[in-house]
DSSP file (Angstrom, degrees, kcal/mol; ACC not computed):
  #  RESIDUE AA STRUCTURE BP1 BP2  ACC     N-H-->O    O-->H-N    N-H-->O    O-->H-N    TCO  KAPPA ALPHA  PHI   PSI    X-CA   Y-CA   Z-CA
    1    1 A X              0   0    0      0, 0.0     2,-0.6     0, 0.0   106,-0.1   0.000 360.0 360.0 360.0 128.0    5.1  -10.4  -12.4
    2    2 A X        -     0   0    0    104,-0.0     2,-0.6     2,-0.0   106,-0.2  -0.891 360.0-135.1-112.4 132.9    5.7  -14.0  -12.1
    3    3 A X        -     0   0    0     -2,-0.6     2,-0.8   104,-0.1   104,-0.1  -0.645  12.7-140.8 -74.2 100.5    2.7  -16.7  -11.0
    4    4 A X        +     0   0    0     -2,-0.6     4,-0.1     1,-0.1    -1,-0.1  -0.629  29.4 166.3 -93.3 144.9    3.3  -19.1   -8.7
    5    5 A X        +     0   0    0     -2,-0.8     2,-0.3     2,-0.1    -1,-0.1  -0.389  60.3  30.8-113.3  40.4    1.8  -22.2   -9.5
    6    6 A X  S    S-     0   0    0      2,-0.1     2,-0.1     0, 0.0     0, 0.0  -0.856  93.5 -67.2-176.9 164.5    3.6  -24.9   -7.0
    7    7 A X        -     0   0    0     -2,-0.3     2,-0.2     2,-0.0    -2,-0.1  -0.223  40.2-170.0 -33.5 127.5    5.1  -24.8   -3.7
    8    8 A X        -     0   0    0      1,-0.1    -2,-0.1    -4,-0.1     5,-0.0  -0.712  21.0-167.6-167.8 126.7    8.2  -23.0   -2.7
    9    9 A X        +     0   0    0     -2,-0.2     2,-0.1     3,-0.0    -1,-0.1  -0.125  53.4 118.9-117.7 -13.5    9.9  -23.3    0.4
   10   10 A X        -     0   0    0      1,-0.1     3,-0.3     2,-0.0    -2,-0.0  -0.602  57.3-144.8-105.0 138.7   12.4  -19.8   -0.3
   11   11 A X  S    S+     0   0    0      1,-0.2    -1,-0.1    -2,-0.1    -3,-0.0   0.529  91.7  78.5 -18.6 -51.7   12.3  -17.3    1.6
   12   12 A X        +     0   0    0     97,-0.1    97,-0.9    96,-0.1     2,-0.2   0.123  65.8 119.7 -70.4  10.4   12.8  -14.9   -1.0
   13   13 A X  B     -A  108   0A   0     -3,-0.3     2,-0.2    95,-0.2    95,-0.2  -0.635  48.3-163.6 -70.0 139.0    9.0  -15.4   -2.0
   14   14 A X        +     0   0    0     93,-2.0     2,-0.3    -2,-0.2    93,-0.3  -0.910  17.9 155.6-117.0 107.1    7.4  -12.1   -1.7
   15   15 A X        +     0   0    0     -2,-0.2     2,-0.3    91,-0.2    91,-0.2  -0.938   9.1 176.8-137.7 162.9    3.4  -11.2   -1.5
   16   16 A X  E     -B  105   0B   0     89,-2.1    89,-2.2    -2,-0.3     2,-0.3  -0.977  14.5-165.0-160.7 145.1    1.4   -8.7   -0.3
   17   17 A X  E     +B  104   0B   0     -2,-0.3    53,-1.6    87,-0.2     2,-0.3  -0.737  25.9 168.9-131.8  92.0   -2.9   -7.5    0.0
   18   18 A X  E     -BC 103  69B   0     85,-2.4    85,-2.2    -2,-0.3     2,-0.5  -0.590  35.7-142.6-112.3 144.9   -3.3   -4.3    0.8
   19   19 A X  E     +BC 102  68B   0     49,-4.3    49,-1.3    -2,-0.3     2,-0.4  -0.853  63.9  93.1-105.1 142.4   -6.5   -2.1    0.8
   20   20 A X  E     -BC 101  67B   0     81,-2.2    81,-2.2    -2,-0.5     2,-0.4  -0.828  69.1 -84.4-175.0-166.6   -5.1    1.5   -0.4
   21   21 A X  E     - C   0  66B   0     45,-1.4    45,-1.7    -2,-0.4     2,-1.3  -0.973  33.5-125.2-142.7 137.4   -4.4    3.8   -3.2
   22   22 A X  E     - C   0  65B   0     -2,-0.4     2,-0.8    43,-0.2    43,-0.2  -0.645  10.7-164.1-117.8 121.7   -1.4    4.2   -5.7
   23   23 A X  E     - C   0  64B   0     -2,-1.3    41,-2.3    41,-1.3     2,-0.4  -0.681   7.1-171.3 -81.8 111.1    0.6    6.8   -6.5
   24   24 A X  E >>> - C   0  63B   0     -2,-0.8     3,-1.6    39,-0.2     4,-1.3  -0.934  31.4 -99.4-118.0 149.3    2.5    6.7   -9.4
   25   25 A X  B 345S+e   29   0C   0     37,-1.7     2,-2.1    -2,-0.4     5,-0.2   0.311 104.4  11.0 -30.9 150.3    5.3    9.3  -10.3
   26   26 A X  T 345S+     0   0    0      3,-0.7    -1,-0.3     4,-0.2     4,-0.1   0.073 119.9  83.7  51.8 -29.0    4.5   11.9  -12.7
   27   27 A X  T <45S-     0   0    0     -2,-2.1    -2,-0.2    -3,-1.6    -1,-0.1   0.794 117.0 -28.8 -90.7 -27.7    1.0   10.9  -12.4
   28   28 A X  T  <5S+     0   0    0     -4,-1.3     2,-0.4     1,-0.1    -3,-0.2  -0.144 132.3  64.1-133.3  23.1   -1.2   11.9   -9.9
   29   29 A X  B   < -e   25   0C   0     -5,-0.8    -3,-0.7     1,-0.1    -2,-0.1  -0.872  60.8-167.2-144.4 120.5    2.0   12.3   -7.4
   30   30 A X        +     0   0    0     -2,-0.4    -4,-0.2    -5,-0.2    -1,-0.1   0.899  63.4  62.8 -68.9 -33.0    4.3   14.8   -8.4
   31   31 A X  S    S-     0   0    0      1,-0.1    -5,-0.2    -6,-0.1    -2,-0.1  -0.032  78.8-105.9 -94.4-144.7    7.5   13.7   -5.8
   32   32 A X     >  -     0   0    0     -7,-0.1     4,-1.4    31,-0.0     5,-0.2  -0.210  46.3 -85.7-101.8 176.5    9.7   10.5   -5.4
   33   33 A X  T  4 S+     0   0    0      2,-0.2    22,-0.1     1,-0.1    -2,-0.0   0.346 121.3  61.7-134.0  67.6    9.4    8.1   -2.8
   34   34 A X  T  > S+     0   0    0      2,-0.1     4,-1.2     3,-0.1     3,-0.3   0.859 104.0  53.9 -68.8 -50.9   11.4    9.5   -0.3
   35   35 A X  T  4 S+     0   0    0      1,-0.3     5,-0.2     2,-0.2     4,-0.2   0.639 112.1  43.1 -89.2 -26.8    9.0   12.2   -0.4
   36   36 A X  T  X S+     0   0    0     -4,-1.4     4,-0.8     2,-0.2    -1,-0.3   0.596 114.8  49.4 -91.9  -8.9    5.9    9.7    0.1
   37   37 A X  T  4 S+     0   0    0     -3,-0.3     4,-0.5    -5,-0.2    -2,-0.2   0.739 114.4  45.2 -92.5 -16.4    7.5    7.6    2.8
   38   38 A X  T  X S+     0   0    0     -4,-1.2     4,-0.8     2,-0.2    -2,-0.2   0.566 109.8  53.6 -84.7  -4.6    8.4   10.6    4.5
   39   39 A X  H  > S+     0   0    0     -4,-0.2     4,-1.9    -5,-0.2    -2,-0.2   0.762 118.8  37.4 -96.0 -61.1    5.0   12.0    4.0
   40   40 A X  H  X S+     0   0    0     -4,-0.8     4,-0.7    -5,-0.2    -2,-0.2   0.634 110.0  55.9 -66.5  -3.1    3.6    8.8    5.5
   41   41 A X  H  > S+     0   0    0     -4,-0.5     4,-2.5     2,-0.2     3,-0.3   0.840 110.8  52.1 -98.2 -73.9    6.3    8.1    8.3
   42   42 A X  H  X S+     0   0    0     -4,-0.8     4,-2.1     1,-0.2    -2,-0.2   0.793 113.1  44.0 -29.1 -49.0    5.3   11.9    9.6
   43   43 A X  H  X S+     0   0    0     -4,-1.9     4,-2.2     2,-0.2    -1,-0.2   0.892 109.5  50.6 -87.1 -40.9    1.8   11.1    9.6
   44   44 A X  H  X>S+     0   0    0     -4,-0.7     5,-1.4    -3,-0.3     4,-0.9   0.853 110.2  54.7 -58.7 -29.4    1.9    7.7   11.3
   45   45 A X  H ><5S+     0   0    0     -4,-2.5     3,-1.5     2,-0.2    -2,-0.2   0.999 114.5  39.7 -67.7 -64.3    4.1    9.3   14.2
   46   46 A X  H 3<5S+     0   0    0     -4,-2.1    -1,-0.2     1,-0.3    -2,-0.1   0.545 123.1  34.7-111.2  29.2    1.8   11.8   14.8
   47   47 A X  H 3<5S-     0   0    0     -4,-2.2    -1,-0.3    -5,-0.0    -2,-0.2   0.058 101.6-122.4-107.0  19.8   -1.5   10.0   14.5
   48   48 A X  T <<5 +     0   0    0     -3,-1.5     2,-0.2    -4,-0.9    -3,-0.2   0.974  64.0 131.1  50.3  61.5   -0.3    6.9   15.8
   49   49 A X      < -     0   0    0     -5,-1.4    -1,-0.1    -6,-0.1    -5,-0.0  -0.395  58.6-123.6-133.3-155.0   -1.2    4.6   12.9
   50   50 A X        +     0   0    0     -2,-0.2    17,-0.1     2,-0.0    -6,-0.1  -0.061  33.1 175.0-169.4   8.1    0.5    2.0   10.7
   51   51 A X        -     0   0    0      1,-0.1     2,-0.3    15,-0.1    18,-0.1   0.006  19.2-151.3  -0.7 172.2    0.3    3.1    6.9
   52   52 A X        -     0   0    0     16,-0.1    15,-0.8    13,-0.1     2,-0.5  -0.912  10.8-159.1-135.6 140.3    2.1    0.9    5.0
   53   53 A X  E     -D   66   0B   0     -2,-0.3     2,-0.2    13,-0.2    13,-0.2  -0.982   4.5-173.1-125.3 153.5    4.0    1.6    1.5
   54   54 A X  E     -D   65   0B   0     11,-1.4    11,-1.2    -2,-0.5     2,-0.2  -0.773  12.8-149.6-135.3  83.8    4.9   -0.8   -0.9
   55   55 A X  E     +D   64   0B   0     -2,-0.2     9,-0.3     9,-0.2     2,-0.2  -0.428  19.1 178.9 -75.9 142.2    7.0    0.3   -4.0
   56   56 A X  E     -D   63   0B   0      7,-1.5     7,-1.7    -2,-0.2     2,-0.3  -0.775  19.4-152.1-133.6 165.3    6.8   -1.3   -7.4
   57   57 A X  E     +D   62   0B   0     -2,-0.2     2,-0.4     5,-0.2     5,-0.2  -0.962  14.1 171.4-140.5 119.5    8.2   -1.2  -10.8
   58   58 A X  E >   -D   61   0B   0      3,-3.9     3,-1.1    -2,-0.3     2,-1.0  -0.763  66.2 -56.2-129.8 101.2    6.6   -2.3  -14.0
   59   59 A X  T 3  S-     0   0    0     -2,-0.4     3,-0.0     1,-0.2     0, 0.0  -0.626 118.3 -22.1  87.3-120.7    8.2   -1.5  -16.7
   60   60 A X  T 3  S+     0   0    0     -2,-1.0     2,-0.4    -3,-0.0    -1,-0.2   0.061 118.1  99.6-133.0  25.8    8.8    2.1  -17.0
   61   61 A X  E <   + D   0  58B   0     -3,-1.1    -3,-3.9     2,-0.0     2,-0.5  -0.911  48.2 174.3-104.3 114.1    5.7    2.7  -14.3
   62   62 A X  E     + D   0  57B   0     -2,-0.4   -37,-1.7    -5,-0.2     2,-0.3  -0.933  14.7 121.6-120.9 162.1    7.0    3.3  -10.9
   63   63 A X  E     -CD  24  56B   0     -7,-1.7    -7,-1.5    -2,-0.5     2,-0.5  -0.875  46.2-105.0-167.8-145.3    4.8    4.2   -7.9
   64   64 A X  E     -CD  23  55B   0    -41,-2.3   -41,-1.3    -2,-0.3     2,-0.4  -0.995  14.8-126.6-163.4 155.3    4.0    3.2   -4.8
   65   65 A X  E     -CD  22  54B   0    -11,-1.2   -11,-1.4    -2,-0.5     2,-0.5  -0.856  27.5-171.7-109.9 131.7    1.1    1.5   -2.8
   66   66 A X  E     +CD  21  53B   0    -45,-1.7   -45,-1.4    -2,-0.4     2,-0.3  -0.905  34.6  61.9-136.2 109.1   -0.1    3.0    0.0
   67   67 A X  E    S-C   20   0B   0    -15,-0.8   -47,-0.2    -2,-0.5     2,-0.1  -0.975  77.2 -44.9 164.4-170.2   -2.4    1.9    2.4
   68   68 A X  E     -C   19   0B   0    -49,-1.3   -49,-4.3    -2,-0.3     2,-0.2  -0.602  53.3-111.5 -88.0 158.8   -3.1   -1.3    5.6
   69   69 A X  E >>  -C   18   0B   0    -51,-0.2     3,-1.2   -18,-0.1     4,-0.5  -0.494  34.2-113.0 -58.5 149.8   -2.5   -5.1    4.9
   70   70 A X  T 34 S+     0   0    0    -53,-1.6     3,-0.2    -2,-0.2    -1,-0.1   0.722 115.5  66.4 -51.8 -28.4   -5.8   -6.7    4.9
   71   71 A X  T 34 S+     0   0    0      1,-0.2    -1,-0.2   -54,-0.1   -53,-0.0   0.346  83.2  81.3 -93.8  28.2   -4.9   -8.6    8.2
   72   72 A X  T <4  +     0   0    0     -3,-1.2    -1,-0.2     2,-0.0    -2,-0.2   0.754  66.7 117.5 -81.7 -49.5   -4.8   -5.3    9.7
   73   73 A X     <  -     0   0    0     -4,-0.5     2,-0.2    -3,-0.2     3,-0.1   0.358  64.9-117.6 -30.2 164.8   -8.3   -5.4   10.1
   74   74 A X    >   -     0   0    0      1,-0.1     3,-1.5     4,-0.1    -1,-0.1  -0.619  17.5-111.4-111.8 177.8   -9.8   -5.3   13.4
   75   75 A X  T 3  S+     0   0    0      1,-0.4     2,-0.2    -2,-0.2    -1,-0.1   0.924 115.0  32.9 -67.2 -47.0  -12.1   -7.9   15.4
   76   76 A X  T 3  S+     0   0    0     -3,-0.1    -1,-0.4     2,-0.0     2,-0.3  -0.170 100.7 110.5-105.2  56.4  -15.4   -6.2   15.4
   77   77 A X    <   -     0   0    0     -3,-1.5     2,-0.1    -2,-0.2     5,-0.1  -0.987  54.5-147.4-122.6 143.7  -14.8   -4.4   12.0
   78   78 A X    >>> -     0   0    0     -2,-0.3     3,-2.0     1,-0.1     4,-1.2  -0.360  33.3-106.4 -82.0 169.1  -16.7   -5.1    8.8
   79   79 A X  T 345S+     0   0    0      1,-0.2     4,-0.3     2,-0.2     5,-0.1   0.855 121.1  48.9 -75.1  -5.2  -14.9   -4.8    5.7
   80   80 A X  T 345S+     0   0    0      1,-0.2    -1,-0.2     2,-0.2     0, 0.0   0.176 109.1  59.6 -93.3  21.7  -16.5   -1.6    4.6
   81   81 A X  T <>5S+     0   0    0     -3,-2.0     4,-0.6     3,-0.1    -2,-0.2   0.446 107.8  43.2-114.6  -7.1  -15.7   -0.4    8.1
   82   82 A X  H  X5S+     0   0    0     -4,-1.2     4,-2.0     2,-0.2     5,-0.2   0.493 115.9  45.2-102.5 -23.8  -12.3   -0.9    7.5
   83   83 A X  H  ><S+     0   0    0     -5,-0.5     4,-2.7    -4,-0.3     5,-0.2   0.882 112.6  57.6 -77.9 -31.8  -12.2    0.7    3.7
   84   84 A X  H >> S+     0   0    0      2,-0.2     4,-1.8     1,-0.1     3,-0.6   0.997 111.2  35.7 -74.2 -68.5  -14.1    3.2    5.3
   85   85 A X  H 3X S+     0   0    0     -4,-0.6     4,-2.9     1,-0.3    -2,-0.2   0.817 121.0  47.7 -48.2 -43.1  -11.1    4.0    8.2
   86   86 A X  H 3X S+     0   0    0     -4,-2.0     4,-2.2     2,-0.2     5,-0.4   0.857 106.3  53.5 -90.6 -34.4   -8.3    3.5    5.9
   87   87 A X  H << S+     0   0    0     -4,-2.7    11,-0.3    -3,-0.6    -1,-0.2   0.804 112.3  52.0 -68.3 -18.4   -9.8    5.6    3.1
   88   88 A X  H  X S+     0   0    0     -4,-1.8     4,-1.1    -5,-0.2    -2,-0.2   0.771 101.2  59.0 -70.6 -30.3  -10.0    8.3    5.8
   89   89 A X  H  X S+     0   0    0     -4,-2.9     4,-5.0    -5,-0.3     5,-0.4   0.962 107.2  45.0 -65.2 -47.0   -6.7    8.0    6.7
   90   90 A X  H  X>S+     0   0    0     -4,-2.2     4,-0.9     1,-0.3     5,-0.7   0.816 105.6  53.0 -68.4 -15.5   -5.4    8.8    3.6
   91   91 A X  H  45S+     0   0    0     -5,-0.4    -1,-0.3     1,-0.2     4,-0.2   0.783 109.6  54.1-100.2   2.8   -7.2   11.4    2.7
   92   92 A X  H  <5S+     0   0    0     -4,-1.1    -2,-0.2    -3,-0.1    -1,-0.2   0.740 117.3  38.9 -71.3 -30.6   -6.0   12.8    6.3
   93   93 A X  H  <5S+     0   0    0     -4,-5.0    -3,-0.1    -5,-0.2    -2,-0.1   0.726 125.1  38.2 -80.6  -8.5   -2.1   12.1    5.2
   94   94 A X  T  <5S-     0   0    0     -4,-0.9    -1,-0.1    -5,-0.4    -3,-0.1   0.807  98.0-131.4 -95.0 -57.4   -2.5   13.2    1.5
   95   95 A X  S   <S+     0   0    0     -5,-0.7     2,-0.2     1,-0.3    -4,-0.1   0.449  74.4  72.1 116.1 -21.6   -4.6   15.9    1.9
   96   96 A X  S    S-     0   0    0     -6,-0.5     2,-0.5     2,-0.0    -1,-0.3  -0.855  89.9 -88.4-144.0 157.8   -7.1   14.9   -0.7
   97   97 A X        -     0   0    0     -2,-0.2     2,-0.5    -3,-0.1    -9,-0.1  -0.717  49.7-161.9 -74.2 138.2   -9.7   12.5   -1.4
   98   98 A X        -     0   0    0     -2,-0.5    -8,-0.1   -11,-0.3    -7,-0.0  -0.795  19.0-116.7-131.1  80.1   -8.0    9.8   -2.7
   99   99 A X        -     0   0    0     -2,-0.5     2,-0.3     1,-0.1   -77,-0.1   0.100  43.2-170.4 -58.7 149.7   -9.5    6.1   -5.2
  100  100 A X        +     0   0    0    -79,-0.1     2,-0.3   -78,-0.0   -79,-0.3  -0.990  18.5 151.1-137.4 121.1   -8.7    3.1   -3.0
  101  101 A X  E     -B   20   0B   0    -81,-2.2   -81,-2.2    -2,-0.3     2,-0.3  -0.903  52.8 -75.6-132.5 172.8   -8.9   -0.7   -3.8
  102  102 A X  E     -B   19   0B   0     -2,-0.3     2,-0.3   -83,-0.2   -83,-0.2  -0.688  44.2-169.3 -79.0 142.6   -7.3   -4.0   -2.8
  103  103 A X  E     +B   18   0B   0    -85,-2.2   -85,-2.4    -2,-0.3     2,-0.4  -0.986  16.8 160.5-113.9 135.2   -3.7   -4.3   -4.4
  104  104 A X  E     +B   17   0B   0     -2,-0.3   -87,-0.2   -87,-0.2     2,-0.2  -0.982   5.3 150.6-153.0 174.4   -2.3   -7.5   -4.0
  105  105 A X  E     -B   16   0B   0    -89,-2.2   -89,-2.1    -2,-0.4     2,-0.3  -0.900  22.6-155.4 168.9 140.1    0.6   -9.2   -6.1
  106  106 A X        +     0   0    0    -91,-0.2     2,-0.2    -2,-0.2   -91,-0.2  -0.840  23.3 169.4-135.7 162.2    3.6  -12.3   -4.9
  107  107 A X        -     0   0    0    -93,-0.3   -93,-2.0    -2,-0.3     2,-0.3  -0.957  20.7-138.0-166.0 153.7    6.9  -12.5   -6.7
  108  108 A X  B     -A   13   0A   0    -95,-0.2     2,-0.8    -2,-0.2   -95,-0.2  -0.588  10.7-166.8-165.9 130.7    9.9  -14.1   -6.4
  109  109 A X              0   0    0    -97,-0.9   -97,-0.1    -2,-0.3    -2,-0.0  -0.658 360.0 360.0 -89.4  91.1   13.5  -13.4   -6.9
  110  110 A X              0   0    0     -2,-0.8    -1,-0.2  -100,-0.0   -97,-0.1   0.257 360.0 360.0-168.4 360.0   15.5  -16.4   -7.0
């Protein structure tokens, strides 16, 4: 992961703060992720939601992050009224109760 410490104007800046859970491969998620973005594409179609995934690589750990942006939140929600929604949402698309935190992380590729 690289820190930026100055301004930069590129496009190619990438960041993201999502409150969520990750599933990484071999470890508490047995498939790929095809198989978790199609498991989350299915579930946003037919609850009408907005999941979000975010895949990473670190190293020789890949997994994916799964859960809303933080500016998802709503007007009259607190923030444990939104950890509260979103950890129910996963554990309706999963199946399972699921540990949830903020992920957040910028990068850039340039």
């Amino acid at each position: 992961m690289k820190i930026r410490r100055s301004f930069v104007s590129n496009s190619s800046t990438t960041s993201f703060c999502i409150y969520g859970t990750n599933l990484q491969y071999g470890t508490n998620f047995q498939g790929d992720i095809d198989d978790i973005q199609d498991i989350v594409a299915t579930f946003n179609t037919i609850n009408g939601t907005r999941l979000f995934t975010q895949y990473y690589q670190k190293g020789a750990v890949e997994g994916v992050i799964v859960g809303y942006q933080w500016y998802n939140i709503r007007d009259n929600e607190t923030g444990a009224q939104f950890k509260t929604r979103i950890e129910t949402e996963i554990e309706k698309c999963f199946g399972s109760k699921l540990t949830c935190c903020t992920y957040q992380d910028a990068w850039y590729d340039g």
